[in-house]
Backbone bond lengths (Angstrom), bond angles and torsions (degrees), N, CA, C in turn:
res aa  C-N    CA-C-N  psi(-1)  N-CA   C-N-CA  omega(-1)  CA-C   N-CA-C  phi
1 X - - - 1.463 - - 1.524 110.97 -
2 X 1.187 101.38 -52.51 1.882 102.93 163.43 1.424 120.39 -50.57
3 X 1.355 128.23 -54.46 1.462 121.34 176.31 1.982 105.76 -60.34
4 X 0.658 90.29 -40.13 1.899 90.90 173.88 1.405 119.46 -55.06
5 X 1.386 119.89 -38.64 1.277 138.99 161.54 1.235 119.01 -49.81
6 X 0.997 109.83 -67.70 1.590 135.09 173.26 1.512 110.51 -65.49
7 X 1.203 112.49 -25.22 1.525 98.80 -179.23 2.320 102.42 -95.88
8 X 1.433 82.73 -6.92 1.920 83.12 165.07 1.137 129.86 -87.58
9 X 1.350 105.50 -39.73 1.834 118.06 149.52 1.212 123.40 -35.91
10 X 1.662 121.74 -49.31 1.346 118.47 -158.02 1.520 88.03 -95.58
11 X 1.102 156.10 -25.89 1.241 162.61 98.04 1.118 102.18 25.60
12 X 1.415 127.20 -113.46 1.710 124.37 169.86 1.513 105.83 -24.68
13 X 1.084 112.01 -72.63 1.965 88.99 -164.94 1.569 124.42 -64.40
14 X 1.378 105.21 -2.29 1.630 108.76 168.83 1.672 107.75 -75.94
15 X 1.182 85.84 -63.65 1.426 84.38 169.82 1.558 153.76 -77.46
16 X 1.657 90.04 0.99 1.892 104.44 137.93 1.596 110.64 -78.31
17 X 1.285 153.53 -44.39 1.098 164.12 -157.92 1.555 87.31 -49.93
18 X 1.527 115.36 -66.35 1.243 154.47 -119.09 1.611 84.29 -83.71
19 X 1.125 106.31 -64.77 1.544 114.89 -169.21 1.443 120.63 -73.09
20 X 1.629 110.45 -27.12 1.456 108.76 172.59 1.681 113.21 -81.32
21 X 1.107 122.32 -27.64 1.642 143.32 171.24 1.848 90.60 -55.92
22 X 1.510 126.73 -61.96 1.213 122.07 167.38 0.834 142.65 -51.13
23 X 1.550 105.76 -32.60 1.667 104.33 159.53 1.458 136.49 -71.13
24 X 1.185 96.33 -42.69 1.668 118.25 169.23 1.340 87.22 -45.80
25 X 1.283 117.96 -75.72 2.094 114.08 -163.41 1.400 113.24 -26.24
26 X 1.958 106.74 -53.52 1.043 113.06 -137.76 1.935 101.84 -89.16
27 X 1.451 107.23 -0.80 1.540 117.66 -174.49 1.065 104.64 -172.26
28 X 1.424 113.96 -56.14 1.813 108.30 -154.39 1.465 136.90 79.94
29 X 1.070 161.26 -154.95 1.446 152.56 -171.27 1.444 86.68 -96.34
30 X 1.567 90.11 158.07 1.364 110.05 -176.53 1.949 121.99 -86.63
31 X 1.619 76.61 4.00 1.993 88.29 -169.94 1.748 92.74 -98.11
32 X 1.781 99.59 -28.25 1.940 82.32 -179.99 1.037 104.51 -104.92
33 X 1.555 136.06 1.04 1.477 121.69 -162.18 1.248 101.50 -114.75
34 X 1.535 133.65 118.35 1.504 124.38 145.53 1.568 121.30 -30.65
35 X 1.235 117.21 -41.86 1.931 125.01 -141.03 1.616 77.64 -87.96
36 X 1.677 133.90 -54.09 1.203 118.98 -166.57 1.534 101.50 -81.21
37 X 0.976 118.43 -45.58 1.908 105.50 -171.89 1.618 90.77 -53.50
38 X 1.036 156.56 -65.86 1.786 141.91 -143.16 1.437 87.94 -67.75
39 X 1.672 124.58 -33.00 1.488 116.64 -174.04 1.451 108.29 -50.95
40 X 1.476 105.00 -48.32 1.265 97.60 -152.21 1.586 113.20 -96.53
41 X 1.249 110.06 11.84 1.761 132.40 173.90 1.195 92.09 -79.23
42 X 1.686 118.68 -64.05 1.350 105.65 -152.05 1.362 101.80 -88.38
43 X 1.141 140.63 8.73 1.646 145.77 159.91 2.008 109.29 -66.55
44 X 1.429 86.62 -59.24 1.626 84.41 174.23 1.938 106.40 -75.38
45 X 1.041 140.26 8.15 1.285 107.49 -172.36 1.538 88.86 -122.06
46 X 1.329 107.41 20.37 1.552 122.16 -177.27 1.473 108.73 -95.05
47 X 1.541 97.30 -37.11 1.311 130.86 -162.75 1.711 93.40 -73.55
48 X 1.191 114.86 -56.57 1.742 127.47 167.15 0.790 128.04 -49.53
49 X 1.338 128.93 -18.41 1.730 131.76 -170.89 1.099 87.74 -105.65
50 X 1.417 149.09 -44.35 1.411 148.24 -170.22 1.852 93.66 -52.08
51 X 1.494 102.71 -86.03 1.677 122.72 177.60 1.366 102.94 -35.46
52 X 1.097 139.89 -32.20 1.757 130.33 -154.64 1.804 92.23 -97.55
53 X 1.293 108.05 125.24 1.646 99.87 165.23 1.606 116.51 -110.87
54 X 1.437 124.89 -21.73 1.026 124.89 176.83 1.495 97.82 -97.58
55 X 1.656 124.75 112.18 1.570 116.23 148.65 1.719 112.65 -113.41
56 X 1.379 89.98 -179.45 1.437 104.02 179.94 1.588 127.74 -147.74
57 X 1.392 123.77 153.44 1.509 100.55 -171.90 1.507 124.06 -45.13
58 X 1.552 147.55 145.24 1.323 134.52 177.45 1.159 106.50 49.49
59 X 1.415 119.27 51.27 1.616 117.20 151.29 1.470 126.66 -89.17
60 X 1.301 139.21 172.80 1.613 127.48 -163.62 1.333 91.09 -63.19
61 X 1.572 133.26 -36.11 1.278 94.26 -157.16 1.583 114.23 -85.43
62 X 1.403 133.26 -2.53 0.958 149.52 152.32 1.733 116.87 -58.17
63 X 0.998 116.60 -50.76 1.449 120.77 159.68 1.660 116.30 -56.01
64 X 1.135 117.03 -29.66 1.546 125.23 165.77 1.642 113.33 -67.23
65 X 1.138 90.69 -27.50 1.949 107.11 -179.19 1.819 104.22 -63.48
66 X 1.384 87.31 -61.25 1.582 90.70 -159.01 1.799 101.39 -102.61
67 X 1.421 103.38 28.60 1.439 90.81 160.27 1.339 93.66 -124.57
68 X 1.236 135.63 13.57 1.749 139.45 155.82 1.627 101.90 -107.09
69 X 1.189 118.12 -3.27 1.564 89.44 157.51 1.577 112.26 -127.05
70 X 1.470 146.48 2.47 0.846 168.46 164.89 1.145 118.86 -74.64
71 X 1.702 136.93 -55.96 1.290 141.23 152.04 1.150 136.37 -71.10
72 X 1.545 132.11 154.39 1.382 120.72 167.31 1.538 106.64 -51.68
73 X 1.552 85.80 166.79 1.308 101.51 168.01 1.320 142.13 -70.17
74 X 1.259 121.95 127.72 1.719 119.37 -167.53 1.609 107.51 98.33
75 X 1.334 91.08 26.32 1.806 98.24 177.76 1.647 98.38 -105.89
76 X 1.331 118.12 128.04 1.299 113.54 154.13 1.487 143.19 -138.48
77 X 1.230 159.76 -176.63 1.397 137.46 158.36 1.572 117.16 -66.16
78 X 0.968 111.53 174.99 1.562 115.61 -157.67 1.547 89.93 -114.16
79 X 1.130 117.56 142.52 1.716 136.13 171.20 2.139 96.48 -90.39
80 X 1.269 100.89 132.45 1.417 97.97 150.01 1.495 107.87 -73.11
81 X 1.529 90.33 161.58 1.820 87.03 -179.83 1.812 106.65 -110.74
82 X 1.017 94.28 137.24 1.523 124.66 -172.77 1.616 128.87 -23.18
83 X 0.887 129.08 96.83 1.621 113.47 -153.11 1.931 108.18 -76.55
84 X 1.621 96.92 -36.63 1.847 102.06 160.74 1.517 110.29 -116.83
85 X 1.547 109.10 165.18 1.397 111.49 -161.06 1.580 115.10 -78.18
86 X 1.719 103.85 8.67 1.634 118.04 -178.14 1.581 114.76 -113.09
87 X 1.375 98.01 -13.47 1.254 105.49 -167.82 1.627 97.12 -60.78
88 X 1.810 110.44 176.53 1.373 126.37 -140.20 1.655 86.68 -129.67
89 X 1.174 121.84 102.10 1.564 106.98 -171.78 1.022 137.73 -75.41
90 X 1.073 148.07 132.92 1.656 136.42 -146.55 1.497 96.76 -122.08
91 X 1.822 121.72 176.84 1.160 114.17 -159.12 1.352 91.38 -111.63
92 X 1.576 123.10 159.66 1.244 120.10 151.02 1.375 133.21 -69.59
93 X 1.061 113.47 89.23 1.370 151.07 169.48 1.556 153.54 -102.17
94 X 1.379 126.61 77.11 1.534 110.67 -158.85 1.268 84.13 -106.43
95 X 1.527 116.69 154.89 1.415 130.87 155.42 1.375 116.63 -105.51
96 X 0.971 129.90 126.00 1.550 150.64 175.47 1.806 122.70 -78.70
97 X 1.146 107.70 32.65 1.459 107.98 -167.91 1.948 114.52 -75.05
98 X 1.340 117.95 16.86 0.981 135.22 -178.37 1.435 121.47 -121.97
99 X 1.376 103.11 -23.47 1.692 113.12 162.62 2.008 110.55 -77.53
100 X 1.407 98.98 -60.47 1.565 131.00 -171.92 1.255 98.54 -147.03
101 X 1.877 95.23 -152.68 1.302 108.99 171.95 1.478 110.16 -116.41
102 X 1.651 100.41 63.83 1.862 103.91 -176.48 1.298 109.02 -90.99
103 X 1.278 109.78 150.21 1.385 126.86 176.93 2.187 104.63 -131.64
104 X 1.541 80.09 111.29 1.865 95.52 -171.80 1.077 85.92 -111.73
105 X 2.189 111.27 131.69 1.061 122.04 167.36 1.607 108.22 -151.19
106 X 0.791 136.53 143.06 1.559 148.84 132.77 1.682 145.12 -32.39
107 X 1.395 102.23 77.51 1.650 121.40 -161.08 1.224 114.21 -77.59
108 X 1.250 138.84 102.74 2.068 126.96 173.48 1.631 101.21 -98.05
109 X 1.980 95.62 104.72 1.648 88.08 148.20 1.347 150.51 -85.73
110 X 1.059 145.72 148.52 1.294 121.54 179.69 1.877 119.70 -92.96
111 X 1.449 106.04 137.62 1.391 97.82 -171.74 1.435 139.32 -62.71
112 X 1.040 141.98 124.85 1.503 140.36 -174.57 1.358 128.73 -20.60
113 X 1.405 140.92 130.70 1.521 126.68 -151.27 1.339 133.79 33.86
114 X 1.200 115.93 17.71 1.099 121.62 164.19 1.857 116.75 -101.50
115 X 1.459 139.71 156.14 1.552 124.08 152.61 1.521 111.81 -35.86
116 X 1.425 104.14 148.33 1.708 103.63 167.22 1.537 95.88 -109.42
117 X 1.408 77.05 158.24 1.726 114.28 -159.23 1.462 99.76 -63.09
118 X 1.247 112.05 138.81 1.852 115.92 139.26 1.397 130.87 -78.96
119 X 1.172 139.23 108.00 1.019 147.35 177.36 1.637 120.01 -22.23
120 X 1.538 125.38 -42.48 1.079 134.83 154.84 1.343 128.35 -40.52
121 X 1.762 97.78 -23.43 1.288 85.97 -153.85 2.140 104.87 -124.38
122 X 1.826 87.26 27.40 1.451 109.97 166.17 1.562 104.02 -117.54
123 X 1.501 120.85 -4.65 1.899 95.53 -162.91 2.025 86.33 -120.30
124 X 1.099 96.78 128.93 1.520 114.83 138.40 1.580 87.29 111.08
125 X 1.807 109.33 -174.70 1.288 115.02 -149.34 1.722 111.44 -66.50
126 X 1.409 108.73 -30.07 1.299 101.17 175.22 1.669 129.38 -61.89
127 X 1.441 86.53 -30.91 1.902 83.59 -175.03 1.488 110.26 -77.79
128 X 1.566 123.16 -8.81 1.622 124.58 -173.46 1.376 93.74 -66.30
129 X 1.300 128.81 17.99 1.534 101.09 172.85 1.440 95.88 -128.79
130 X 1.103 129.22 41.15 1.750 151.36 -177.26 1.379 88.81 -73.86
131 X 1.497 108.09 -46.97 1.800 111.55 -153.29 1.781 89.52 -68.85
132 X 0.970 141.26 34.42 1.808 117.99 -155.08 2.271 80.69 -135.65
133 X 1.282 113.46 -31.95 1.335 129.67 -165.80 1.495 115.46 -167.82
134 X 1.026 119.93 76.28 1.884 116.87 178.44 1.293 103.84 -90.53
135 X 0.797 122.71 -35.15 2.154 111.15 -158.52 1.105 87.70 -60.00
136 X 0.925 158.31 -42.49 1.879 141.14 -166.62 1.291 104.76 -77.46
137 X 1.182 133.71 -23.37 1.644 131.06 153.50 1.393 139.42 -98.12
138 X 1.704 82.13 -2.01 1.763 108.94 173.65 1.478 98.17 89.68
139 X 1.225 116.92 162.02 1.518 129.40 -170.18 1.869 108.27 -116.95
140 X 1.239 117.74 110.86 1.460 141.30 -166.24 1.597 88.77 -80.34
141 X 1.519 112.70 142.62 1.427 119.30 153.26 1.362 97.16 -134.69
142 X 1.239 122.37 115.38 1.593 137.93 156.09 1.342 100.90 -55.18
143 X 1.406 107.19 151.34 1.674 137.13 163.64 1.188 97.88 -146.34
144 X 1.807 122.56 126.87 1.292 127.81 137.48 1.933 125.61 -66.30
145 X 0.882 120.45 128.89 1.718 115.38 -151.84 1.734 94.90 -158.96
146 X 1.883 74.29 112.68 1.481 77.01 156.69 1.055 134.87 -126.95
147 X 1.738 128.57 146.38 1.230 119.75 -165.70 1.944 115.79 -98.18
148 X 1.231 126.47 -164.46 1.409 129.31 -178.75 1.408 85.19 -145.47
149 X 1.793 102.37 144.31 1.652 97.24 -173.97 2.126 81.87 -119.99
150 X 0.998 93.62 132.83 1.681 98.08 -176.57 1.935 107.01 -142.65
151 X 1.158 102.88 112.08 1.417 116.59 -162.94 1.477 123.96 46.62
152 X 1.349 107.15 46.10 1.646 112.76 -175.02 1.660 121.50 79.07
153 X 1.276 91.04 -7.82 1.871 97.08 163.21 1.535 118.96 -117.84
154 X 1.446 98.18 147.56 1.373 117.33 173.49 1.293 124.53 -60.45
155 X 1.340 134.31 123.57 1.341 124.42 155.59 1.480 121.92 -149.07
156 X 1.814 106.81 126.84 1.105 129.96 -145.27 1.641 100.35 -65.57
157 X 1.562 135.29 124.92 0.850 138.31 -176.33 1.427 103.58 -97.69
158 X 1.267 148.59 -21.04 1.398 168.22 -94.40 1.119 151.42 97.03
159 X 1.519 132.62 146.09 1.365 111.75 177.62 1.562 98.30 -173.78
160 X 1.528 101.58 116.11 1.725 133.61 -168.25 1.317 113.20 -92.29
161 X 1.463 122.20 128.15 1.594 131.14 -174.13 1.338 96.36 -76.86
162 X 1.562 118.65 130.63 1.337 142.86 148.98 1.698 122.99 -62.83
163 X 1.205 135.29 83.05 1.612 116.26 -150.74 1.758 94.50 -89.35
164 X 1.442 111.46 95.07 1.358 125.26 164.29 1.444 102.63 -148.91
165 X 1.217 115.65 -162.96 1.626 125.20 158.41 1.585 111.07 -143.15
166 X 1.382 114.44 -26.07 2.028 102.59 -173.01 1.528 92.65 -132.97
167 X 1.536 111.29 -179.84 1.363 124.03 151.26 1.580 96.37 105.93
168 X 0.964 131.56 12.60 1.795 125.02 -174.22 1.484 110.64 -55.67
169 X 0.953 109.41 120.45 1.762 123.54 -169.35 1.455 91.23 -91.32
170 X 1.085 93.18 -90.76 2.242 123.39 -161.57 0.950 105.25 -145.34
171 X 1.786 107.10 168.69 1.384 119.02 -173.30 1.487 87.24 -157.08
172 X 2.178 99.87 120.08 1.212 106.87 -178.87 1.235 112.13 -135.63
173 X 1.604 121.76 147.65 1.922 117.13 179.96 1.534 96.21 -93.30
174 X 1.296 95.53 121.83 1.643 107.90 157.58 1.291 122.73 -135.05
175 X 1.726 123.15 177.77 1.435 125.04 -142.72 1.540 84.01 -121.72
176 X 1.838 117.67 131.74 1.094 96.17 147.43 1.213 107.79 -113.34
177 X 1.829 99.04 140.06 1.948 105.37 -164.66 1.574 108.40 -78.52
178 X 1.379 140.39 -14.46 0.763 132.57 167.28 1.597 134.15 -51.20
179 X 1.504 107.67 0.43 1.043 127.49 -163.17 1.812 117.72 -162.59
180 X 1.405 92.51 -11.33 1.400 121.69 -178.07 2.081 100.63 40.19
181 X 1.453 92.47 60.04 1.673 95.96 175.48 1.477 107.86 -125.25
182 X 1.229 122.99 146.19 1.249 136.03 -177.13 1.730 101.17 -87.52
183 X 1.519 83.44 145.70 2.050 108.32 173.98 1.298 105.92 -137.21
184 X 1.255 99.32 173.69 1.291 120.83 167.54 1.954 125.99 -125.20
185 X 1.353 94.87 102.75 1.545 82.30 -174.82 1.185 114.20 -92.26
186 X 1.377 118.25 147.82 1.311 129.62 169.65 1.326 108.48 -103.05
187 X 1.499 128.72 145.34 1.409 129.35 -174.21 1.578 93.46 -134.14
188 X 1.522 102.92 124.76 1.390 130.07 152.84 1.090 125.25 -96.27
189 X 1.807 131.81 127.23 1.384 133.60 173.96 1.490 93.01 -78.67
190 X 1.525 115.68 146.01 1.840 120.53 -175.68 1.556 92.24 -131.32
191 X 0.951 110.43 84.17 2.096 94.77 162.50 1.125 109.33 -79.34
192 X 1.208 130.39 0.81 1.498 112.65 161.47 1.425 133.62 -72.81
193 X 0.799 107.32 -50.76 1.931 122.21 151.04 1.776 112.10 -89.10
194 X 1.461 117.26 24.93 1.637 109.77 155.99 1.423 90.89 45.38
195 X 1.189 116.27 80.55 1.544 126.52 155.32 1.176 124.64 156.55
196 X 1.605 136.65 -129.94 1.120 123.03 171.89 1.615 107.12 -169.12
197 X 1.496 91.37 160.46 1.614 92.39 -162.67 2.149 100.56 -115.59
198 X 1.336 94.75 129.64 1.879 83.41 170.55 1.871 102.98 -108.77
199 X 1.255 104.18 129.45 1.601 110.36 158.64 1.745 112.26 -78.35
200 X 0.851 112.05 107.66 1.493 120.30 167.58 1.453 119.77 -91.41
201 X 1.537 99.61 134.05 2.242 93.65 -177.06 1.439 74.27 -141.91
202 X 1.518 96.65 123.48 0.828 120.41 -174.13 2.034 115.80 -112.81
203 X 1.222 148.18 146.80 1.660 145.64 -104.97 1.336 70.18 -136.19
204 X 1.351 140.79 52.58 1.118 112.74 179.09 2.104 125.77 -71.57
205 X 1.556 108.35 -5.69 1.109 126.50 -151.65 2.162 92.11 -136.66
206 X 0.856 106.73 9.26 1.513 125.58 -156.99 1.474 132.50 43.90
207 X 1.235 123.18 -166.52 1.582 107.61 -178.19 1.384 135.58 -37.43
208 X 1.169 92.54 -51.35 1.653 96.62 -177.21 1.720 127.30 -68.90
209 X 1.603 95.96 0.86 1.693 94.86 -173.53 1.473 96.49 -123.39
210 X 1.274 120.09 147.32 1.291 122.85 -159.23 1.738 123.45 -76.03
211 X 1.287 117.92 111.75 1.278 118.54 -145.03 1.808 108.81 -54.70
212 X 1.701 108.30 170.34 1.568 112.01 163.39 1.132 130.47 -81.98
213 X 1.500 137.51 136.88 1.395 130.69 -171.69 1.529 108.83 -84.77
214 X 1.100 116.73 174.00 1.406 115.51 -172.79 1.444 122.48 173.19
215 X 0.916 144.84 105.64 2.013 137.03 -139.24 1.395 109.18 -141.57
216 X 1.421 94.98 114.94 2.115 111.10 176.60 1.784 94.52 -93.84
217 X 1.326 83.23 158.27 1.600 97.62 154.66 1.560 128.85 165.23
218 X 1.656 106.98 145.86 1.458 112.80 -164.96 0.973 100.04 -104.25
219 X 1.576 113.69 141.64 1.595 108.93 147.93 1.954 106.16 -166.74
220 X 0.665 101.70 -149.21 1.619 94.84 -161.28 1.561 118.70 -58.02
221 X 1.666 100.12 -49.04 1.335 122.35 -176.73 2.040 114.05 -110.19
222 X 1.580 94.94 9.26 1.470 86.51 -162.47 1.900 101.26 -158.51
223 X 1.760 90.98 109.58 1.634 91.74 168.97 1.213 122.59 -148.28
224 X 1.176 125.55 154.36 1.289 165.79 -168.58 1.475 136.78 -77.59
225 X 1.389 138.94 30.65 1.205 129.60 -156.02 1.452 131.92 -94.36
226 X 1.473 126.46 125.77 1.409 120.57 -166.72 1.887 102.82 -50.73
227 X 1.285 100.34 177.71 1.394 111.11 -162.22 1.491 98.18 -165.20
228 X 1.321 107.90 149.02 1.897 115.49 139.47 1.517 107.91 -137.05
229 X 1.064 95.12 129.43 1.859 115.15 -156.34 1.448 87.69 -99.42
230 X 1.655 104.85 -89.54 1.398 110.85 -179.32 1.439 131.16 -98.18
231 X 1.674 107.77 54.03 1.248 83.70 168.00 1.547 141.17 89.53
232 X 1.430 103.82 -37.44 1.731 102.13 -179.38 1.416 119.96 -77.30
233 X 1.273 119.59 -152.44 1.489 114.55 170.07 1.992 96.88 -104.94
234 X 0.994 126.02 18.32 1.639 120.86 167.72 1.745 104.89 -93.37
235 X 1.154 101.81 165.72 1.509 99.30 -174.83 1.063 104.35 -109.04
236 X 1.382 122.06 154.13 2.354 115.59 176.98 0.903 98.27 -130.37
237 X 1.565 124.06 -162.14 1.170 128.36 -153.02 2.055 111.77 172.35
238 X 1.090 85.41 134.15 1.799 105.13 -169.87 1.160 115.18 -73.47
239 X 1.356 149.17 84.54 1.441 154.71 -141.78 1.481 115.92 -101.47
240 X 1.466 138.28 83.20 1.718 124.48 -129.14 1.787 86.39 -117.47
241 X 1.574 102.76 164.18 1.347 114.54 -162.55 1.344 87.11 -121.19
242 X 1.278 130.10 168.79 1.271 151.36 -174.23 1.530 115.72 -135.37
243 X 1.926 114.51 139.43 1.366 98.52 144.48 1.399 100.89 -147.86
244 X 1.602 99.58 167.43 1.401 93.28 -179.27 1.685 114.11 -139.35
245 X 0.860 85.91 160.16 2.072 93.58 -170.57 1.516 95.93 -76.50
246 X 1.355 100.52 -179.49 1.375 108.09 175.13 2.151 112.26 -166.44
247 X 1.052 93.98 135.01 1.784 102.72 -169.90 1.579 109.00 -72.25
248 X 1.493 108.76 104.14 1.023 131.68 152.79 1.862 95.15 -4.11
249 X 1.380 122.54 -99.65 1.393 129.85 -179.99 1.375 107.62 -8.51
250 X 1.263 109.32 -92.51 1.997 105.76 -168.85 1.601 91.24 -117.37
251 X 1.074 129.92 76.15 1.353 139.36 157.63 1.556 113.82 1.49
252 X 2.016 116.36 48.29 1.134 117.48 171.56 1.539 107.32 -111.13
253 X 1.153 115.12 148.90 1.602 128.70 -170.84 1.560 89.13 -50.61
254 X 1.750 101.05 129.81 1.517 112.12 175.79 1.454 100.73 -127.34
255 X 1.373 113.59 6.82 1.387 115.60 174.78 1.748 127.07 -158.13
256 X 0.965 132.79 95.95 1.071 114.20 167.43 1.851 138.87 -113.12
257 X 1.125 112.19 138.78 1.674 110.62 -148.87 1.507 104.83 -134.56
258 X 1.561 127.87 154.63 1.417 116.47 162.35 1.399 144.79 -96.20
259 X 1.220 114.68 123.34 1.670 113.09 -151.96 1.154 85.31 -61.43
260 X 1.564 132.09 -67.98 1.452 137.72 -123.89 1.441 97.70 -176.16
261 X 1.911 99.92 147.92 1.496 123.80 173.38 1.372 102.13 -108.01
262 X 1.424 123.81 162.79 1.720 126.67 -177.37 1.701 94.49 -139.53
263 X 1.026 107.76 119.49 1.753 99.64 172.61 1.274 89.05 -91.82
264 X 1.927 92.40 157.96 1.879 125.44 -170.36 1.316 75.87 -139.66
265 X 1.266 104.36 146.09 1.360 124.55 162.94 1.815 108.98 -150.04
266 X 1.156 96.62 158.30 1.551 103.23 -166.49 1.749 102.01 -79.71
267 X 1.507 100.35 146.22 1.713 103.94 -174.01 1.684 104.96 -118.69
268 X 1.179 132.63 78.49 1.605 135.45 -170.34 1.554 97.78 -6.77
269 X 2.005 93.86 -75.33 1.594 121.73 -179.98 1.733 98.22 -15.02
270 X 1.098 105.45 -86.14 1.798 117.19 -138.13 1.721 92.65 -88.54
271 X 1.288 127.95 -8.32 1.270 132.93 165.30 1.560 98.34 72.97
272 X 1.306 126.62 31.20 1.631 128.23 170.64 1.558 122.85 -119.77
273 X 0.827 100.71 -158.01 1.690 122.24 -177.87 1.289 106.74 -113.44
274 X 1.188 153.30 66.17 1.269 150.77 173.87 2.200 132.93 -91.43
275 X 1.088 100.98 162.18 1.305 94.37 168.78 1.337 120.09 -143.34
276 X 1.749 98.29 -163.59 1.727 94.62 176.37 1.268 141.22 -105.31
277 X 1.202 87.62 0.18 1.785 114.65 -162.87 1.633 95.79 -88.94
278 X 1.449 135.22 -23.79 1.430 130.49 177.87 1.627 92.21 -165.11
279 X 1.388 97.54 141.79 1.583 128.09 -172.31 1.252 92.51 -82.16
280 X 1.398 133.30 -47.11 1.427 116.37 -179.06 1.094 125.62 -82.07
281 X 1.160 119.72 -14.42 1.830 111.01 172.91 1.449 124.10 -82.81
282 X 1.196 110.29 116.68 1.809 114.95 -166.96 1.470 90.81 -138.16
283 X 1.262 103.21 168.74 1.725 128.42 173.62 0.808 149.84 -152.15
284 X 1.144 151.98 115.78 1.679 152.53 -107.69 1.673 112.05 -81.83
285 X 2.001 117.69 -38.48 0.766 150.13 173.27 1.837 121.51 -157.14
């Protein structure tokens, strides 16, 4: 009765051995394997066409199509991140059917030899601290990209590097009236600097030409404010310094206030952010 026992045991664990050894063969995790991550894309977007009853030409889930067969692998659309902890997450996605027939969306690739990314694990306040250690969750490069939908196919009109890696909030079109020109902001949650950063690309040349970069941002000790300094059709921005007191008692910040703003304004020439107050301080965007 004991060897019978024992021979059911070794039984079951052979044949767990058996099956996890098979899986690995047959794909492997979906963070190292190309062959299983497309499995399991095109399982869920299988899963969507079933559930979806109203489609339309160049709808997300069609855009899910041809950004899994069009891109490398470990490319995907970007989830907004969740405003309640039940909410149903939707993709970043605007449709433009009032300009053309544009379709603006938000792409994270993952970098070469490295794991590719989970999407979860680029959007909202926890992942903004990706930038501190990514290779163990893989390293995200955003592109804002927009497409043209022309007889039911896609074709890529552009698509602009985001220089972050985590934290994807939202993605919103707004006007700046000073110029009455349309942008696109992108909003990053930053817990590293307690606040948040928006990438703005801004139409300065309109849709079809690849927008200008340009970057606000708040947070405790550090902000950002659009501007028009000089005048052109580029947008600038007020770059403010901080200081803060501190309590005698336990030497924790009991005050913080703004010394001073620095206008940047864009230089065609030198292709930066520059000012007047010091020749050496310039900025990328």
């Amino acid at each position: 009765m004991k060897l019978y026992k024992m021979f059911i045991v070794l039984s079951l664990l052979g044949l767990l051995i058996y099956s996890c050894t098979s899986q690995q063969e047959e794909g492997g995790d979906a963070s190292t394997s190309d062959t299983k991550n497309e499995q399991i894309q095109q399982y869920n977007i299988g899963v969507e066409k079933e559930q979806t009853k109203n489609r339309f030409p160049c709808d997300t889930i069609s855009l899910k199509e041809y950004v899994l067969s069009k891109y490398d692998p470990g490319t995907y659309l970007v989830e907004f991140d969740r405003t309640f902890t039940y909410n149903v997450p939707k993709i970043a996605v605007i449709y433009l059917k009032d300009v053309t027939n544009y379709v603006l969306c938000v792409v994270a690739k993952s970098k070469p030899g490295e794991r590719n990314i989970e999407t979860k694990n680029v959007i909202g306040y926890e992942s903004s601290y990706i930038n501190l250690d990514s290779t163990k969750l893989g390293t995200a490069f955003f592109w804002l990209t927009l497409f043209e939908c022309r007889d039911g196919e896609f074709n890529r009109v552009w698509e602009s590097e985001v220089p972050i890696h985590g934290g994807f909030n939202s993605m919103t079109i707004k006007n700046w009236k000073a110029k009455n020109m349309n942008y696109v902001e992108l909003n990053f949650e930053d817990g590293i600097i307690s606040g948040h950063r928006n990438y703005n690309f801004f139409l300065t040349d309109g849709w079809r030409k690849p927008p200008h970069l340009m970057e606000t941002y708040l947070a405790l000790v550090h902000k950002r404010t659009l501007a028009n300094i000089n005048n052109d059709k580029f947008p600038d921005y007020y770059e403010y310094r901080f200081t803060t007191g501190k309590s005698l008692k336990d030497s924790l910040y009991a005050s913080i206030r703004i010394l001073d703003s620095i206008p940047f304004y864009w230089s065609e020439k030198r292709q930066l952010y520059i000012t007047d107050q010091n020749s050496r301080w310039f900025r990328k965007y």
